[in-house]
C-alpha positions in Angstrom: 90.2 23.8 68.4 88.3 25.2 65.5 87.1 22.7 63.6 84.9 24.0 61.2 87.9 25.7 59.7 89.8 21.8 59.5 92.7 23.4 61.2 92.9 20.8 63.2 94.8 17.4 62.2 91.6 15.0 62.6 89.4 16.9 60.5 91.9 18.2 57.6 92.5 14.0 57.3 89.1 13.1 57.4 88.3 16.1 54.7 90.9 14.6 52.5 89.9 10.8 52.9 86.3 12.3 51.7 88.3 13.9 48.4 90.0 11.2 48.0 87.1 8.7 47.9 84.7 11.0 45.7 87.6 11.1 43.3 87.9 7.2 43.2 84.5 7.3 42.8 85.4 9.5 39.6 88.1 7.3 38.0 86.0 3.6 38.7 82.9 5.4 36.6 85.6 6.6 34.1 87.2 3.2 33.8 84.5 1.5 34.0 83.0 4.0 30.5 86.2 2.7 28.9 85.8 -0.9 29.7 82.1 -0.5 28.3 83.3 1.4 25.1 86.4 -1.2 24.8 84.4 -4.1 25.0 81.7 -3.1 22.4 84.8 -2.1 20.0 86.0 -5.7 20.3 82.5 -7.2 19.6 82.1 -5.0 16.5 85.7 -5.6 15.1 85.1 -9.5 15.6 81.9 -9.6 13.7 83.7 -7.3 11.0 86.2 -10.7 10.9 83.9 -13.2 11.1 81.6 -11.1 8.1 85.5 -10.8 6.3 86.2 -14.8 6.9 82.6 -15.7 5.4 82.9 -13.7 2.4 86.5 -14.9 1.5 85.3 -18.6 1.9 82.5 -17.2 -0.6 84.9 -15.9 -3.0 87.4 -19.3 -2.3 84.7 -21.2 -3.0 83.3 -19.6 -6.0 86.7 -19.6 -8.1 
C-alpha cells in the first residue's frame, strides 16, 4: 500500500477530514468577522436613534 501517495482509502479520508476541518476553521473566523462587524453596526445605528430621539424631543419641546 503506498501511502504517502493517499492511494489508499484510510489515508485519502483522513487527508480530506484534515481539508475539511482547516476549512471550517476558515468559515468560523469569517463568520465570526461578520458577527463582530454586524454587531458594532447595530451599536452605532442605535446611538444614531437614540442621538435622533433626543434631538426631536429638543425641537418638540422648544416649539
Amino acid at each position: 500500500m503506498a501511502t504517502h501517495t493517499g492511494r489508499d482509502p484510510l489515508t485519502r479520508r483522513l487527508h480530506s477530514s484534515c481539508e475539511y476541518a482547516r476549512e471550517l476553521r476558515r468559515t468560523a473566523r469569517e463568520l465570526r468577522r461578520t458577527a463582530r462587524e454586524l454587531i458594532e453596526e447595530s451599536h452605532r445605528l442605535l446611538d444614531e436613534t437614540h442621538r435622533l430621539r433626543r434631538q426631536r424631543a429638543r425641537s418638540l419641546k422648544d416649539r
